[in-house]
C-alpha positions in Angstrom: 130.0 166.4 196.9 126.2 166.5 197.1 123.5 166.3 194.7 122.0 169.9 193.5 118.3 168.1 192.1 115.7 170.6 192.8 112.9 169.1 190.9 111.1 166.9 188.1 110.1 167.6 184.8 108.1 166.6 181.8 109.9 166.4 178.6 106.3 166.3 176.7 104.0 169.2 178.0 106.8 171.0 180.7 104.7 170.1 183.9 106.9 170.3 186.8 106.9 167.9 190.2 108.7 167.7 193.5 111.5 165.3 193.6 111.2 164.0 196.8 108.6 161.4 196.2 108.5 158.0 194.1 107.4 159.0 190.2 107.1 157.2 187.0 106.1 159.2 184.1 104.2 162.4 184.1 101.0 162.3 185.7 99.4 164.9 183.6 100.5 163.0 180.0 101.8 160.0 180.7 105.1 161.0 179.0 108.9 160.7 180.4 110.3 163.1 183.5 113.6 164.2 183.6 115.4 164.9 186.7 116.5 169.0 186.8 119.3 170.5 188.9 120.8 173.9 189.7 123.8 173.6 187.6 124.7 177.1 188.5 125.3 175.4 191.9 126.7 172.1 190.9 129.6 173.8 188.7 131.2 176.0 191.8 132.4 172.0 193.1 132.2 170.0 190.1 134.8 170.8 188.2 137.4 169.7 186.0 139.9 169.7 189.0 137.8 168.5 191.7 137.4 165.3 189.6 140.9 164.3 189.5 140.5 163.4 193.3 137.6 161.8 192.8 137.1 157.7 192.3 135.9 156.4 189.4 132.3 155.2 189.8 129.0 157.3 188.8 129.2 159.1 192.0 131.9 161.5 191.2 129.5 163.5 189.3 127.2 163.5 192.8 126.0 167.4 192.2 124.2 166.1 189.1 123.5 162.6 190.1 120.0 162.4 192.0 120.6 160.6 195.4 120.9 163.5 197.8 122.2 160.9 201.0 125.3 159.2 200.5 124.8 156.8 202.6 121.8 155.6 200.1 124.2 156.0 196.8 125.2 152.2 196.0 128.1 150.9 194.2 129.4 148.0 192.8 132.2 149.9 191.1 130.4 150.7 188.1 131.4 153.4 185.6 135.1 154.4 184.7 135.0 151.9 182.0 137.8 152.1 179.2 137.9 153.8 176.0 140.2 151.8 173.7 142.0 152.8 171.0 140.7 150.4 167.9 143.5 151.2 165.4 143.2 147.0 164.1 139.3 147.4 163.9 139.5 150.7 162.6 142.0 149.5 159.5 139.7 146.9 158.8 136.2 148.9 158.9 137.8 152.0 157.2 138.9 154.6 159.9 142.0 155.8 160.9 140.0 157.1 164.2 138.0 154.4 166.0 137.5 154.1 169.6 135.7 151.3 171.1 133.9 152.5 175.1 133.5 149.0 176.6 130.9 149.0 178.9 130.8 145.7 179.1 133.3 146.2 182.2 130.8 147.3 184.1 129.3 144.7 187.0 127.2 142.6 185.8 128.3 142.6 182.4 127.0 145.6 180.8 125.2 149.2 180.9 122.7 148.8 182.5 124.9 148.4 185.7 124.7 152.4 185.4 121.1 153.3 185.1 119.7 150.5 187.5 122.9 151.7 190.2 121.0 155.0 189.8 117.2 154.0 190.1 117.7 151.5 192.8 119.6 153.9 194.7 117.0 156.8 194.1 114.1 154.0 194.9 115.7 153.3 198.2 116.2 156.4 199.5 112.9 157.5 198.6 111.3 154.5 200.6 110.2 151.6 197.8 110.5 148.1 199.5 110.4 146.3 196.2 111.4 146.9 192.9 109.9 145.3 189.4 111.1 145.2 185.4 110.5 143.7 182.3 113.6 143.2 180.7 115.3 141.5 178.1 118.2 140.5 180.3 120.6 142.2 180.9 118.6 145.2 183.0 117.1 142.5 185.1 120.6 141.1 186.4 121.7 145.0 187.0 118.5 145.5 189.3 119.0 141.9 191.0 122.1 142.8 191.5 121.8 146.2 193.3 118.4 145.6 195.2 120.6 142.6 196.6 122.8 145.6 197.5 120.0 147.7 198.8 118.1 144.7 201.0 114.8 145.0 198.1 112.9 142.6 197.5 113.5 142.1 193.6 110.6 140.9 190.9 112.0 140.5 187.3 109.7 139.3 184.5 111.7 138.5 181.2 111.0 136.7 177.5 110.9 133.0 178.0 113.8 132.5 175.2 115.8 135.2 177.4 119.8 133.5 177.5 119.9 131.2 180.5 123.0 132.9 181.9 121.0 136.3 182.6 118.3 133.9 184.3 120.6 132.4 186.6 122.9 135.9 187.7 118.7 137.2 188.4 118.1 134.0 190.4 121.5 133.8 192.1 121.1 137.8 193.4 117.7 136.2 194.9 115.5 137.8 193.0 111.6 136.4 192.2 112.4 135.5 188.5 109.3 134.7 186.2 109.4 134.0 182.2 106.6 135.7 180.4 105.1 134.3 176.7 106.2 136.9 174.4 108.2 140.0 174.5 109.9 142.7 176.6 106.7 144.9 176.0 104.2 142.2 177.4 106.6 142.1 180.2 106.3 145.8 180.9 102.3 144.6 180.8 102.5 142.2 183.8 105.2 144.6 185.6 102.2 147.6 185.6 99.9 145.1 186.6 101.9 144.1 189.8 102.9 147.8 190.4 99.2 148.7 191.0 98.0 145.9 192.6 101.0 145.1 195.0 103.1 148.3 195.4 106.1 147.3 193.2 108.1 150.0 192.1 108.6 150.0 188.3 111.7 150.7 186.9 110.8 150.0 183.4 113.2 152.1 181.0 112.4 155.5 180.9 109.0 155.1 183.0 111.1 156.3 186.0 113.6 159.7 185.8 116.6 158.0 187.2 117.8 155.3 185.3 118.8 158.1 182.3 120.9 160.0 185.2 122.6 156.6 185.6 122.8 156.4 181.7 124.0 159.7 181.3 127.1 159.1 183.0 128.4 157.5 180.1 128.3 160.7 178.4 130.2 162.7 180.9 132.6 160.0 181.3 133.2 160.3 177.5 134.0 163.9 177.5 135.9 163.6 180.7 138.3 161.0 179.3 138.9 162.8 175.7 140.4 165.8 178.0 136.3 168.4 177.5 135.9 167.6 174.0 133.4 165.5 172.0 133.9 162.9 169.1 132.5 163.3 165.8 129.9 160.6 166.2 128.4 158.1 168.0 127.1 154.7 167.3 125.2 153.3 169.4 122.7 149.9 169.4 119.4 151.0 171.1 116.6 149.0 172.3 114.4 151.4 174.9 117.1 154.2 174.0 118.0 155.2 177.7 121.8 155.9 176.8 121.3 157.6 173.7 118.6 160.0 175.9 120.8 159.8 178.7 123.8 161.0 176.7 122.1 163.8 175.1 120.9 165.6 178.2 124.1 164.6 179.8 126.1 166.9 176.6 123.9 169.7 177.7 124.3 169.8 181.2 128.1 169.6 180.3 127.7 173.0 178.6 125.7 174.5 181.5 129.0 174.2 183.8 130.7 175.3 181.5 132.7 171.8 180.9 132.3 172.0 177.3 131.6 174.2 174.3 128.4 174.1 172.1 130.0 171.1 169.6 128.0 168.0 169.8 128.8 164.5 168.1 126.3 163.1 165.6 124.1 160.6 167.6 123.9 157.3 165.3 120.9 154.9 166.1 121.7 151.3 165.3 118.8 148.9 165.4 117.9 145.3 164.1 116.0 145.2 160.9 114.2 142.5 162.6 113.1 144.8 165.0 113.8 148.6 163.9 110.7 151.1 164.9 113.1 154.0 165.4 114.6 153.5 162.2 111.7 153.7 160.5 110.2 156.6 162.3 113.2 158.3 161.4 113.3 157.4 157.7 109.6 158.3 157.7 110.0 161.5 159.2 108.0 161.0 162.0 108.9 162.0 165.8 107.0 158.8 167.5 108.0 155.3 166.9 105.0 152.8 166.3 105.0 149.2 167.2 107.2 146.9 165.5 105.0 143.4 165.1 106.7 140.1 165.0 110.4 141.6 166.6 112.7 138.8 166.0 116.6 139.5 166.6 119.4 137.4 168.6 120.2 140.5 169.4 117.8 140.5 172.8 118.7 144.0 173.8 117.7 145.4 170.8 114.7 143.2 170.4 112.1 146.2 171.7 109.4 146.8 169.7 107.9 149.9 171.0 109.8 152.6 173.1 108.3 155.4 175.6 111.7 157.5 175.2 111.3 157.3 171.0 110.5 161.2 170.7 113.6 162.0 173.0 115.8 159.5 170.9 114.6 160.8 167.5 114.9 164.5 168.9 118.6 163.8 169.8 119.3 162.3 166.8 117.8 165.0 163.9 119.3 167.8 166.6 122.8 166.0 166.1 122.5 165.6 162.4 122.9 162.0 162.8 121.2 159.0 161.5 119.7 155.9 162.4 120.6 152.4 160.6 119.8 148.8 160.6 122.0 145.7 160.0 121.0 141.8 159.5 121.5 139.3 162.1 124.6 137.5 160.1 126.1 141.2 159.8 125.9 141.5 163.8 128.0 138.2 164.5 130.2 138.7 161.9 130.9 141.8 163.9 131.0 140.5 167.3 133.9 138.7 165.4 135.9 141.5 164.1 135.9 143.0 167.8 136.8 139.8 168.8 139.4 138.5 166.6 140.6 142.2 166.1 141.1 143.9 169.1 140.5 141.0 171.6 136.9 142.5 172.5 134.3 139.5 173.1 131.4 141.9 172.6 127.4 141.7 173.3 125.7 140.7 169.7 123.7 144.7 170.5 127.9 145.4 170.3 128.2 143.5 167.0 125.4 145.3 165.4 127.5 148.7 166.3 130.1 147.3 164.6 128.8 146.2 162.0 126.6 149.9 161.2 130.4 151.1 161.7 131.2 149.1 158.7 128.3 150.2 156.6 128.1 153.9 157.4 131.8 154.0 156.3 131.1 152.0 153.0 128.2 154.5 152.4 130.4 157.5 153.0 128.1 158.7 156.1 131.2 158.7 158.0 134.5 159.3 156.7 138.1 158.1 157.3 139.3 161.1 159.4 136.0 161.0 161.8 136.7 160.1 165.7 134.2 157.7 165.9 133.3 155.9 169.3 131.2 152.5 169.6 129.7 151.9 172.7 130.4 148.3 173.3 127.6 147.8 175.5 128.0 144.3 177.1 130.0 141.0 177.3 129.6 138.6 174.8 130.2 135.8 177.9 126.5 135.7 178.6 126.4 135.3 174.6 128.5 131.7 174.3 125.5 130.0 172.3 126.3 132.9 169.5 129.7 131.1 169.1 129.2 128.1 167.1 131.7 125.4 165.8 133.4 122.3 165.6 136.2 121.8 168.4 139.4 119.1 167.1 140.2 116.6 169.4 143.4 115.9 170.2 145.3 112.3 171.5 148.7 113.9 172.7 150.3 109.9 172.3 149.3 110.3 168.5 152.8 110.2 166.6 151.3 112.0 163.8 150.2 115.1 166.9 151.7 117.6 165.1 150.0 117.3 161.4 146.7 116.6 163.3 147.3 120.3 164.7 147.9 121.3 160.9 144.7 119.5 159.8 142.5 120.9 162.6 141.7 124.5 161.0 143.4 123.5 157.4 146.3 124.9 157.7 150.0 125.1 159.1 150.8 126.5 162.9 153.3 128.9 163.2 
């Protein structure tokens, strides 16, 4: 188990660059760098029964992960999340094959776990003493948590209306917390400014090539767990669009070692319509996003206005023949509820928006009834409580009327 990574490389203009230094985006145009392996190499050990021994954490694909010492490849037993069966949620949004891939297992609460295990790891070993991000949340607690891992000093910068409990996990890993006036983006404007000036290394998303090779991983696990095959489609809420990138490369590599055919699911963009520049690059047939003014979503994860990645995400998207879709803020809680009340899944709101698009691409006859359809649930609706609104009945148990009080409460008999 060791990593084949031989190199970097632009995904704009093709310009290559040695791997074993720190990098951001492509010197030459400014665009993202992918990490590149020799996959001839990587698939004489990783194969489909060298994996049954392995454990269940990012690492098990090590030939096409990038940390090439072990000793610098951190874990906090992330990846190996479930893929659930959604026959309840299904029924009610109109499929008879719906499968929900909780990330929100993962440590910390969500994705990001993956892509910040990866580009903290990578950072490390490559010598960075401190690491940097603009984040909406949930990215910031994933790089607390594993530069606490890695002894880095950690600098996180986030919208001052982030949710309080992603403050405090950043604050209790010991990381240098600071609330910026406006959004993720003017974040990502004081992060370059600390970057040059004190030596911080930026792991904004896609400005760096590792946190996709984290990301990707939840595309091999996808095709790993569904015995080398693919779904139909995808759905998937995207923000700065790492997973949806991340999974796309991560399909092709797959077909490079020969793990899986040519077949490819349709890649489904969900976004806010309070803050949708992919969508509407897509509908306008364009292959870069612009800048969304005013974003405004409770939906922080989604609540990017301008992405780095957007040609990669588009490109992924037309090349799967999927589609990209918005939903409302009420349609997004309401589906945080069906997961919830349905299958016992207390999602993310960027989750309730997936389920939500589930609903309407099925009502629209973009998907049918018969279509495997996976929704990434992509965190924990626990950091989300404040989403969860409503009167709670209090009870006197000495009350000789207890019982019809219980009946009153919600307006109707208990069982």
């Amino acid at each position: 188990m060791r990593s084949h990574l031989t190199h970097l490389e632009c995904t704009a203009c093709g310009e290559t660059y040695p791997a074993d230094r720190l990098m951001t985006t492509c010197p030459a145009c400014g665009k993202v760098l992918f990490a590149r392996y020799d996959l001839e190499a990587a698939a004489k050990t990783l194969t489909r029964e060298s994996l049954a021994s392995r454990p269940w954490n990012l690492w098990r694909y090590a030939e096409i992960m990038p940390v090439q010492d072990a000793r610098y490849a951190l874990t906090l037993g992330e990846g190996g999340t479930p893929l659930l069966p959604a026959s309840r949620l299904g029924k009610a949004l109109g499929y008879n094959r719906l499968l929900v891939k909780d990330d929100g297992q993962n440590p910390t609460g969500s994705f990001k776990a993956r892509g910040l295990c990866a580009a903290v790891s990578r950072a490390k070993e490559l010598g960075a003493s401190a690491v940097a991000i603009p984040s909406a949340g949930n990215a910031a607690a994933a790089m607390s948590a594993y530069a606490a891992r890695a002894g880095l000093d950690a600098y996180v910068f986030m919208p001052a209306d982030t949710p309080e409990p992603m403050k405090a996990e950043c604050r209790a890993y010991g990381a240098r917390v600071f609330l910026v006036i406006g959004l993720i983006n003017d974040c990502g404007r004081v992060v370059r400014a600390g970057a040059e000036a004190r030596g911080w290394f930026d792991v904004s998303t896609l400005k760096e090539p590792y946190r996709a090779e984290g990301k990707k991983t939840m595309g091999l696990e996808l095709a790993e767990q569904l015995g080398w095959r693919l779904p139909d489609a995808i759905v998937y809420p995207t923000g700065g669009g790492t997973g949806i990138v991340g999974m796309w490369k991560a399909f092709d590599e797959l077909e490079q070692l020969g793990l899986i055919g040519s077949e490819r699911p349709r890649m489904i963009v969900v976004q806010s319509e309070g803050c949708a520049p992919i969508v509407r690059a897509f509908e306008q047939g364009e292959r870069h996003a612009q800048l969304w003014e005013g974003a405004a979503t409770v939906a922080p994860g989604i609540r990017v206005p301008v992405a780095i990645g957007d040609y990669l995400i588009l490109d992924a998207v037309r090349q799967s023949g999927g589609t990209a879709i918005t939903v409302s803020d009420e349609e997004l809680l309401e589906g945080m509820r069906l997961a919830a009340t349905h299958e016992g899944l207390f999602v993310s709101p960027e989750a309730g928006a997936v389920v939500a698009a589930a609903r309407l691409l099925r009502e629209r006859g973009v998907l049918g009834q018969d279509d495997e359809v996976v929704l990434f649930a992509t965190g924990a609706g626990l950091k989300h409580t404040d989403l969860v609104t409503g009167e709670y009945p209090v009870l006197n148990p000495d009350d000789p009327d207890l019982l019809a009080a219980i009946d009153r409460a919600y307006g109707e008999p208990t069982a």
